[in-house]
C-alpha positions, 0 to 999 in steps of 0.5 A: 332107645331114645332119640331126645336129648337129655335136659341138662339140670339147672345146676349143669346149665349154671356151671355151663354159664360158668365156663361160657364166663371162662372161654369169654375170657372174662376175669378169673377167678371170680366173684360169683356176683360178676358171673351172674351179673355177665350172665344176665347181660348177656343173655344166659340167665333171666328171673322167674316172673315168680321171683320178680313179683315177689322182690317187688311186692317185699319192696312195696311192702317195705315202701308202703310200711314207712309212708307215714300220715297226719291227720287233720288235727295234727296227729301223726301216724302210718298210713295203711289204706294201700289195699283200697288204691289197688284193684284185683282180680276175682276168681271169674277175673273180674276187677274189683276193688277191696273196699278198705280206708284206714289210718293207724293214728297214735295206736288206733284204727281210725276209719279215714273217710 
């Protein structure tokens, strides 16, 4: 017979920060957003490093789609050279650079030397 503790699933340790919620004598019943919020402040639950670079590279994305650019002749476009601001790392972890400089201006793709 085993003497190591079983791991309780994810789900069990949820319902476990439900009623850590519950015996703080926070208010009950509650909006699902108040116990995650009083979770993660007090310590209970934390997220992944995974889902934290995924919400910031949607955000960045987001951000990067909306910054807009006019050339020196007075047109307007999207500016879409983020990819040569923005080191990386090779396979042999390396720093490199993706060696990329554009402008979308009016539809076309323009090299922005």
């Amino acid at each position: 017979m085993s003497t190591v503790p079983k791991r309780k699933t994810y789900k069990e340790a949820m319902l476990d920060i439900r009623d850590k919620y519950r015996q703080a004598g926070m208010r009950w019943p509650a909006l699902v957003r108040d116990i995650a919020t009083w979770a993660i402040n007090e310590g209970l639950w934390e997220a992944p490093v995974e889902l934290a670079i995924t919400k910031c590279t949607q955000d960045m994305a987001r951000a990067l789609k909306e910054e807009h650019h006019t050339d020196l002749q007075g047109r307007k476009g999207v500016r879409t050279n983020v990819a040569a601001l923005l080191p990386y790392l090779d396979e042999d972890e390396n720093e490199k650079q993706i060696n990329i400089n554009r402008v979308w201006v009016n539809g076309n793709n323009k090299r922005n030397c």
